[in-house]
C-alpha positions as CSV (number, residue, x, y, z in Angstrom):
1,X,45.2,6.7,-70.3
2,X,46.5,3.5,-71.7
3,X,48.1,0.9,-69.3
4,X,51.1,-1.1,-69.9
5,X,51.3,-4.8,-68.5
6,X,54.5,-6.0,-69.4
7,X,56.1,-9.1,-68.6
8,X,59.9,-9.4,-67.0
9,X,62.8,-9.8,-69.3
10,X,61.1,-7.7,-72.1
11,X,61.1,-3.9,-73.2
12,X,58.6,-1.8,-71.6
13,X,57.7,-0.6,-74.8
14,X,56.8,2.8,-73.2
15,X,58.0,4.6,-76.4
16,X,55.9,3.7,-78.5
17,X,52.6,5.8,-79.2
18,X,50.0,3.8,-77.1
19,X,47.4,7.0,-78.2
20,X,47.1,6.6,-81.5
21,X,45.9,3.6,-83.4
22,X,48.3,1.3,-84.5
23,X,47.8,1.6,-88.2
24,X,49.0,5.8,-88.0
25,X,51.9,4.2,-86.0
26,X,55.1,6.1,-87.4
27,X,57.9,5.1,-85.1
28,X,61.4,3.9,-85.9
29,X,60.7,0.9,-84.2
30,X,58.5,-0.5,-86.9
31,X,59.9,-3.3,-89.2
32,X,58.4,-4.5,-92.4
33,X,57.8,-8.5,-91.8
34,X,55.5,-10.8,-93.9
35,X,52.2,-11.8,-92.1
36,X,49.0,-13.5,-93.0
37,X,45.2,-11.9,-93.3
38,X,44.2,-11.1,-89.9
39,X,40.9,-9.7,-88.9
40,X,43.0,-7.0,-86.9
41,X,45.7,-4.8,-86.9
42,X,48.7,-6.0,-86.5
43,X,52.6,-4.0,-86.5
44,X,56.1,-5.2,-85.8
45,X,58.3,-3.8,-83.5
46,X,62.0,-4.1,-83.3
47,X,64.0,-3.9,-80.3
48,X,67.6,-5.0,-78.6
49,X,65.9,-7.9,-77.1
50,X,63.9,-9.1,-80.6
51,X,61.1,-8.5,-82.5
52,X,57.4,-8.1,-81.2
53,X,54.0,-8.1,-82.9
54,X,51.6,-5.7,-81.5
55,X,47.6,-6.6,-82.3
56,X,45.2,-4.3,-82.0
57,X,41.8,-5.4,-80.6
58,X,38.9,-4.9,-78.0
59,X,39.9,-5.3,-74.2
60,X,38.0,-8.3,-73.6
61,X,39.2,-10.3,-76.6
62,X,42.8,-9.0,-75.7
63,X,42.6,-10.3,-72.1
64,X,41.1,-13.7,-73.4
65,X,44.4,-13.8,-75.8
66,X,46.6,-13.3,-74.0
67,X,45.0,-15.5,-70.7
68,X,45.1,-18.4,-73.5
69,X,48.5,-18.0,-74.5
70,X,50.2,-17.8,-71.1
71,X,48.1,-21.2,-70.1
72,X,49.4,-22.7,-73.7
73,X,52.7,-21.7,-72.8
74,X,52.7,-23.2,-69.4
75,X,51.6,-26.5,-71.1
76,X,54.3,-26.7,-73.8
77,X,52.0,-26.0,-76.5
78,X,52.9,-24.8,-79.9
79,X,52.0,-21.2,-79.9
80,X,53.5,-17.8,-80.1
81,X,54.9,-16.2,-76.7
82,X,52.4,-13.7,-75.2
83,X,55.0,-11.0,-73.4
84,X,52.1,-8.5,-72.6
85,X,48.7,-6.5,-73.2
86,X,47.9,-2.8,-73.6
87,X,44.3,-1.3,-72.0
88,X,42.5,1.6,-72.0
89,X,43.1,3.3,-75.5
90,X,40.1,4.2,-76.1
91,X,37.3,4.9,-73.3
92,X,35.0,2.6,-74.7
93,X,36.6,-1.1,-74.2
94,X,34.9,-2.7,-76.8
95,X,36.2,-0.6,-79.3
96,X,38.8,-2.2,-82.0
97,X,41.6,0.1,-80.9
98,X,40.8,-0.2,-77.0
99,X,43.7,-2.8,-76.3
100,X,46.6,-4.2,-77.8
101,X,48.4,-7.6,-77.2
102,X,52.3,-7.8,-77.7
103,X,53.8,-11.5,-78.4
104,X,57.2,-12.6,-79.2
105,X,57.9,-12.6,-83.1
106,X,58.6,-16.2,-84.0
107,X,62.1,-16.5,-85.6
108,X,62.1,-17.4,-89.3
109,X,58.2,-17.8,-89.8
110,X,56.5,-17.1,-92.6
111,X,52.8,-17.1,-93.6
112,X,50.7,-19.9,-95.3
113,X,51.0,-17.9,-99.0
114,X,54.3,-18.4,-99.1
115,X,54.1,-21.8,-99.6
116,X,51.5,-21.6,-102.2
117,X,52.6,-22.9,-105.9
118,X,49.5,-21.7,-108.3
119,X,45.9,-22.2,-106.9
120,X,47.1,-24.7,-104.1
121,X,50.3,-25.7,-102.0
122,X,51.5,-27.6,-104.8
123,X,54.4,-30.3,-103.7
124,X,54.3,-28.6,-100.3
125,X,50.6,-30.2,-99.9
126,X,51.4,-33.1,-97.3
127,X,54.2,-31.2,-95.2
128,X,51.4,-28.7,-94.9
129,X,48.6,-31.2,-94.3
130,X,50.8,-33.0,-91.3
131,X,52.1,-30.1,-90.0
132,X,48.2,-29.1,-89.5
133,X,47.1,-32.0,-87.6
134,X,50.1,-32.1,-85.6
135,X,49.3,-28.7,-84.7
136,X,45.6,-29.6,-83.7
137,X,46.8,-32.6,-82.2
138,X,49.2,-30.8,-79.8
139,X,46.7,-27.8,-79.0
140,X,43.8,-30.7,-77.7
141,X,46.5,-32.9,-75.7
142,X,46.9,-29.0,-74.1
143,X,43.2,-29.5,-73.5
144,X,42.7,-25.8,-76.0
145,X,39.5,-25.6,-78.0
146,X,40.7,-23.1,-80.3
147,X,37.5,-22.5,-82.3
148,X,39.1,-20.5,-85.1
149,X,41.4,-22.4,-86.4
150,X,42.5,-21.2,-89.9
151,X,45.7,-20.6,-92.3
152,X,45.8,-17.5,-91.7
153,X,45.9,-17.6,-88.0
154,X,48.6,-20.1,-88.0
155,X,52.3,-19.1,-88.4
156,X,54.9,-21.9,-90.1
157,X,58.6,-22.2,-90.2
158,X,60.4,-25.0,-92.1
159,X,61.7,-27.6,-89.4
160,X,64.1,-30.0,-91.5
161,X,62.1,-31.6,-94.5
162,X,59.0,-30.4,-92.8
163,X,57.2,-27.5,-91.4
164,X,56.2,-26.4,-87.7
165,X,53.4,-24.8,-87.4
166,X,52.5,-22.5,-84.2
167,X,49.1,-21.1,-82.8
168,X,49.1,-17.0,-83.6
169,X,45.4,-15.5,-82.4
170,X,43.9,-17.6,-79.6
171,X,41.3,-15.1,-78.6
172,X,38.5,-17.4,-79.4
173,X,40.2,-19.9,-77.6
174,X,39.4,-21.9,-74.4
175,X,41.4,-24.3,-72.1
176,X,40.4,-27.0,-70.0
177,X,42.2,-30.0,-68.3
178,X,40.9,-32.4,-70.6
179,X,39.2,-31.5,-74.0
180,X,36.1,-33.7,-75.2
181,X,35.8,-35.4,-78.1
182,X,32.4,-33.4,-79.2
183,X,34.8,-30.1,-78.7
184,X,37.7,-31.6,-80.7
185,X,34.9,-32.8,-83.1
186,X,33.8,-29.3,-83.9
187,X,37.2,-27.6,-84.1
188,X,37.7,-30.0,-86.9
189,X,34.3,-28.8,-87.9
190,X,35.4,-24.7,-87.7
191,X,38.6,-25.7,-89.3
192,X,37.8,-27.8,-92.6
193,X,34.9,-24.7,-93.5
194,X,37.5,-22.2,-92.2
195,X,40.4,-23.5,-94.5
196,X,37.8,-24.3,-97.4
197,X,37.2,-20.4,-97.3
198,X,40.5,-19.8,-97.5
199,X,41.4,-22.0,-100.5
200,X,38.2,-20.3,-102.3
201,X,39.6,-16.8,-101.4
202,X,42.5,-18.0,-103.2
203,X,41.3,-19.7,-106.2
204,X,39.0,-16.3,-106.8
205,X,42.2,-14.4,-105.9
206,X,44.1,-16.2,-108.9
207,X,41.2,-15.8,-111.5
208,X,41.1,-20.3,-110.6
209,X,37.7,-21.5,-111.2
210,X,36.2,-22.9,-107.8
211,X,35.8,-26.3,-108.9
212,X,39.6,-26.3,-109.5
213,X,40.4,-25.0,-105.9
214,X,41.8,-27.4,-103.5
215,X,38.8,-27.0,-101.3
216,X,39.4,-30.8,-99.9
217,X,42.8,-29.6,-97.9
218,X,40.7,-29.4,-94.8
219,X,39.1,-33.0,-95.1
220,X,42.8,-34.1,-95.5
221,X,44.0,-32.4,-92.6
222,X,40.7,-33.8,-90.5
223,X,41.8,-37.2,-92.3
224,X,45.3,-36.9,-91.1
225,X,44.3,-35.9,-87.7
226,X,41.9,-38.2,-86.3
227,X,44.8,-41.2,-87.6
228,X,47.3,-39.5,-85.5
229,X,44.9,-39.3,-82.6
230,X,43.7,-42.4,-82.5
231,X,47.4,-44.1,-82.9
232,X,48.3,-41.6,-79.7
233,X,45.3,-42.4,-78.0
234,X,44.7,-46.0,-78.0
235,X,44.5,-48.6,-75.8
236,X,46.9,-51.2,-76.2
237,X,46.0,-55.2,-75.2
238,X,48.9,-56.9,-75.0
239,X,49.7,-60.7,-73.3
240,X,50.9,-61.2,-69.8
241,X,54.2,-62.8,-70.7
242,X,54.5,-59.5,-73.9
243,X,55.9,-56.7,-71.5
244,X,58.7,-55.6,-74.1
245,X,55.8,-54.6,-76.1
246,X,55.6,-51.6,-73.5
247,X,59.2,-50.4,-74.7
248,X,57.5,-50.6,-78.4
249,X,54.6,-48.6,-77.9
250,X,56.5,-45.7,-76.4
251,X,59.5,-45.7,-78.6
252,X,56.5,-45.4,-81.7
253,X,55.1,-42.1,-80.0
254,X,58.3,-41.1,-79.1
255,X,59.2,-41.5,-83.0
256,X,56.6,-39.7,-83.9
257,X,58.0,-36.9,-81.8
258,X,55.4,-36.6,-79.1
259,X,56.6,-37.2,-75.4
260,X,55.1,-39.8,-72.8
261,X,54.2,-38.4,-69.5
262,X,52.3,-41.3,-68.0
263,X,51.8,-44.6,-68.7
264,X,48.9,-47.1,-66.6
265,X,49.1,-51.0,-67.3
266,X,46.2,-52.8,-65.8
267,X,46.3,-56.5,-65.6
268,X,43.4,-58.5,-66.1
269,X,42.5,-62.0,-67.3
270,X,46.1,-62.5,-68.2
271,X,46.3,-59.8,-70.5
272,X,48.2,-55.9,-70.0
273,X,46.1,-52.7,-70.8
274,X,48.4,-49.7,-72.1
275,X,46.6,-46.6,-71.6
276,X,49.7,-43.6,-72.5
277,X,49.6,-40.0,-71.7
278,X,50.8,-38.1,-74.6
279,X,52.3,-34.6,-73.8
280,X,53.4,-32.5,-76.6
281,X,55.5,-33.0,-79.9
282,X,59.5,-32.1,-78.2
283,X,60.8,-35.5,-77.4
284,X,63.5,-35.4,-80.0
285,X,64.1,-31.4,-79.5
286,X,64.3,-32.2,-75.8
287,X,66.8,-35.3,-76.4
288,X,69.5,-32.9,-78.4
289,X,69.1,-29.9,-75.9
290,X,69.8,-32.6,-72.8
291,X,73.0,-33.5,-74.7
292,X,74.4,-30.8,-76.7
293,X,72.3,-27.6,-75.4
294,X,71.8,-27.1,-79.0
295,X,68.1,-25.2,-79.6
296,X,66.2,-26.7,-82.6
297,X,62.7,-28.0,-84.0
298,X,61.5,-31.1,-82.9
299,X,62.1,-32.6,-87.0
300,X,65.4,-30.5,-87.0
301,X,66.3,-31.8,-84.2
302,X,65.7,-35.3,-85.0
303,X,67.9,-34.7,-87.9
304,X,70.6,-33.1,-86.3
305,X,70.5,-36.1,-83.3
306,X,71.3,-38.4,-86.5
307,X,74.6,-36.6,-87.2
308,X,75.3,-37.0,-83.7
309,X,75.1,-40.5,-83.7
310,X,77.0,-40.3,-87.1
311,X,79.7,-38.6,-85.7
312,X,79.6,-41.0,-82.7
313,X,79.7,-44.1,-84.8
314,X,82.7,-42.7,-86.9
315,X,84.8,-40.6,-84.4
316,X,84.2,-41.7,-80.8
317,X,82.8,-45.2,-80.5
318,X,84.6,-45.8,-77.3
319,X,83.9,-42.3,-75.8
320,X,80.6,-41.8,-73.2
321,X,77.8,-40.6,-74.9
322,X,78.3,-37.1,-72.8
323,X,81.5,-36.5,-74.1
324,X,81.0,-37.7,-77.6
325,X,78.3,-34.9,-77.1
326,X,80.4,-33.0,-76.3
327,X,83.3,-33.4,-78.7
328,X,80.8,-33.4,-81.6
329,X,79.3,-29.9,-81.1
330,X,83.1,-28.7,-80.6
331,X,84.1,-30.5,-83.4
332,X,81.2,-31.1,-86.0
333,X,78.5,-28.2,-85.2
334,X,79.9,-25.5,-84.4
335,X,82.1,-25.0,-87.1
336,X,80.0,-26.1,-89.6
337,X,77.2,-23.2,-88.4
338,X,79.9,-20.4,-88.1
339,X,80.9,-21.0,-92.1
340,X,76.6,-20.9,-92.5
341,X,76.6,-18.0,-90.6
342,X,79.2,-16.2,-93.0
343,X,76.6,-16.4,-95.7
344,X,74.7,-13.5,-95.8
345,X,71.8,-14.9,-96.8
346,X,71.3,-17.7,-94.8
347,X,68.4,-16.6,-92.3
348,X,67.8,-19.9,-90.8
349,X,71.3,-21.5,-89.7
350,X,70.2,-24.6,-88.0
351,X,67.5,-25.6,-90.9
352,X,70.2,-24.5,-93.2
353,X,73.1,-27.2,-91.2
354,X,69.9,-29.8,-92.0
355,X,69.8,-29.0,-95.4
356,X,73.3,-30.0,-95.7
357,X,73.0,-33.2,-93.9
358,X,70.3,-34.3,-96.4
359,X,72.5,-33.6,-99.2
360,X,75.6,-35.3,-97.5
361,X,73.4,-38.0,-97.4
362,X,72.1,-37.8,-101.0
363,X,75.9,-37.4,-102.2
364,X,76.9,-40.6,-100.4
365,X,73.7,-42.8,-101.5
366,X,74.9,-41.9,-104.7
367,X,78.8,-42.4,-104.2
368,X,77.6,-45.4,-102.3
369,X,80.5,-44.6,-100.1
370,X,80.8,-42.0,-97.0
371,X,81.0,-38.6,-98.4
372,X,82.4,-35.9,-95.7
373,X,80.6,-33.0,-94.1
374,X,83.6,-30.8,-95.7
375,X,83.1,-32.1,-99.1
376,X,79.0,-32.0,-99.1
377,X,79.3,-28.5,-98.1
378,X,81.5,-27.7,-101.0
379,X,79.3,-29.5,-102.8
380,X,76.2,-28.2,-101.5
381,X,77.1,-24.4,-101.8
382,X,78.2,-24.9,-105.7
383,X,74.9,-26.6,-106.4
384,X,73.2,-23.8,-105.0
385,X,72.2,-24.8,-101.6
386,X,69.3,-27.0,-102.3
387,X,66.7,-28.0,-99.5
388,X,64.7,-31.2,-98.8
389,X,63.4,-32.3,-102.0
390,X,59.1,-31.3,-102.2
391,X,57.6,-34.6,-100.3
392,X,55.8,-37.0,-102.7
393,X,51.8,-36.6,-102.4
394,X,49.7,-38.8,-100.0
C-alpha cells in the first residue's frame, strides 16, 4: 500500500496512480517537459499550485534524496525543492519502482543538450564552464559531497548573460558541516570522468570522431573551480594601519555574487589576518528583493539592480534610496514586464526585461548618447528580440 509524505503548501497528489509504475502513468496530470538522461524514471505533473517531477527509485535511495535536498535547502544551496516522497509500491524496497520522490519543477530550465551547438557547447562553452564551478562551489560551502556530479543530473536556466545551474538527483549525496578538501578533491575527480563520458556519448551520438569531442570541458570546469575556491577561501595579510582593505575584500566576494557570513581578523606582529566565511551565491538577488521585493537570479538580479541605480541617477537623485525603490518598480519595472508579458512567447519575463537592458545599453554605446527604455524596446522587438551576445571563449 503506498504511503504519501507530503509536505504543507503542496497537492497531496493522492490522485495520481501510486500502484502502477510511473512509465504506464496515463493521467491528465502529465505534461510533456524537456529533461536530461536520467538513470530513472522520471514524469511531470501539473497542478494549480505548479509543476512537479516525480522520480521513480528504490526506497533507500529515495529517502537519501530527499534527506539531502531538505538539508541543501535549509542551507541556501542551489538545488531543486524536495516537496515529498512516495513508499511502499512495491513489497520489495529495493526495487526500482518501490518509491518515488516529488520535487518542485524549476521554472524555465532546460537541460544541458539544449545548449549544445554541434559536438560541443559551442559559444555557450564558458557560461557553461562558470556556471559549473559556481555550482560545485556553492554545493561544498553547503558542506554536500555530491559524488555524481554530471550534465545530466544538473538542471540550467539562463540568468542574464549567464546560466544558473541547480543540483537535480542528490541521492548519492552526503552533507557535513564542513566538507574536506580530499572529498572536494574527488568530486572534482567523479565529475571531470562523469562529464568526459558525457561529451563521448555525444560525439558518438553525432557520428563526431572522439578525438574531436570536447572531452577537456571537465578539466576546465575543475580549472575554473579550484580559482574560484581559492580567491573565496584565502587568507588575506594585510598591514595594521590597511583596515579599508577589509571593505575590499568583501565587496570582491560580494561582486562575485557570493555572500559573507563571518569575517575573523587576527592581529599579529603588526599585521591583520582576513579569514571570510563565504555562504552561497544570492548577495545581489538578496540586495534587489530587500528593496524592490522583485524575485530574480543572482546575475539577473545584478543586472536589473543596475537599472535601478539608472533610474535613480536619472529620475530621483534627491529621493531616499527606499523610495526611489519604490518609484522605480512603479514606474520603470512594472510596466515594462506587463508589455513582456503580452508576448506570447516570452516564457521567461524577468531574463527577457534583462535582455532589453543589454540592448538599451548596446543602442546607447552606439548612439553614444542615452537611449530610452521606451525606444530600446521598440527597437529591441523589431530586431527580433536578441539576447546577450554568446560570451567570447576563455
Amino acid at each position: 500500500m503506498p504511503e504519501l509524505t507530503i509536505r504543507p503548501g503542496h497537492p497531496d497528489f493522492l490522485d495520481l496512480p501510486w500502484d502502477e509504475p510511473l512509465e504506464d502513468w496515463d493521467t491528465a496530470r502529465l505534461v510533456d517537459l524537456p529533461q536530461g538522461i536520467s538513470r530513472h524514471v522520471v514524469r511531470f505533473v501539473s497542478y494549480r499550485e505548479g509543476i512537479y517531477a516525480v522520480k521513480q527509485l528504490p526506497e533507500p535511495a529515495a529517502l537519501r534524496d530527499y534527506g539531502a535536498l531538505r538539508t541543501l535547502e535549509e542551507r541556501h544551496a542551489p538545488a531543486v525543492t524536495a516537496v515529498g516522497y512516495v513508499t511502499g509500491r512495491d513489497p520489495d524496497p529495493t526495487a526500482e519502482n518501490a518509491a518515488a520522490l516529488v520535487t518542485r519543477y524549476l521554472d524555465h530550465a532546460f537541460s544541458y543538450r539544449e545548449l549544445l551547438e554541434g559536438p560541443g557547447f559551442g559559444a555557450n562553452r564558458t557560461r557553461l564552464l562558470d556556471a559549473f564551478a559556481s555550482l560545485l562551489v556553492e554545493l561544498h560551502l553547503a558542506g554536500c559531497f555530491w559524488g555524481d556530479c554530471s550534465l545530466s543530473n544538473t538542471l540550467y536556466r539562463w540568468d542574464a548573460d549567464g546560466i544558473e545551474t541547480h543540483m537535480v538527483d542528490a541521492e548519492t549525496a552526503s552533507i557535513h558541516d564542513v566538507i574536506s578538501d580530499g572529498r572536494r578533491e574527488e568530486d572534482l575527480e567523479i565529475m571531470t570522468e562523469n562529464v568526459a563520458g558525457g561529451m563521448g556519448d555525444i560525439a558518438a551520438e553525432r557520428g563526431v570522431d572522439l578525438d574531436d569531442a570536447d572531452l577537456e570541458l571537465g578539466l576546465d570546469i575543475a580549472g575554473r573551480y579550484r580559482g574560484l575556491w581559492k580567491e573565496l577561501s584565502a587568507v588575506w595579510v594585510v598591514g595594521g594601519n590597511e583596515q579599508y582593505k577589509i571593505a575590499e575584500r568583501i565587496a570582491r566576494i560580494n561582486d562575485l555574487g557570493f555572500n559573507v557570513e563571518d569575517l575573523t581578523v587576527a592581529s599579529t606582529g603588526g599585521k591583520l589576518s582576513l579569514n571570510v566565511r563565504v555562504g552561497g551565491r544570492s548577495f545581489h538577488a538578496n540586495r534587489l528583493k530587500e528593496l524592490t521585493g522583485v524575485e530574480a537570479g543572482e546575475r539577473q538580479a545584478s543586472t536589473i539592480l543596475d537599472d535601478l541605480y539608472y533610474y535613480t541617477a536619472k529620475y530621483a537623485t534627491d529621493t531616499p534610496s527606499t523610495v526611489a525603490a519604490i518609484r522605480w518598480r512603479i514606474d520603470a519595472f512594472e510596466p515594462v514586464l506587463e508589455r513582456l508579458r503580452a508576448i506570447p512567447d516570452v516564457v521567461d519575463p524577468v531574463q527577457s526585461y534583462c535582455d532589453l537592458l543589454n540592448h538599451r545599453y548596446n543602442l546607447s554605446a552606439e548612439a553614444q548618447q542615452d537611449v530610452g527604455t521606451d525606444a530600446a524596446f521598440d527597437d529591441w522587438v523589431r530586431e527580433g528580440r536578441p539576447g546577450y551576445d554568446p560570451s567570447p571563449e576563455s
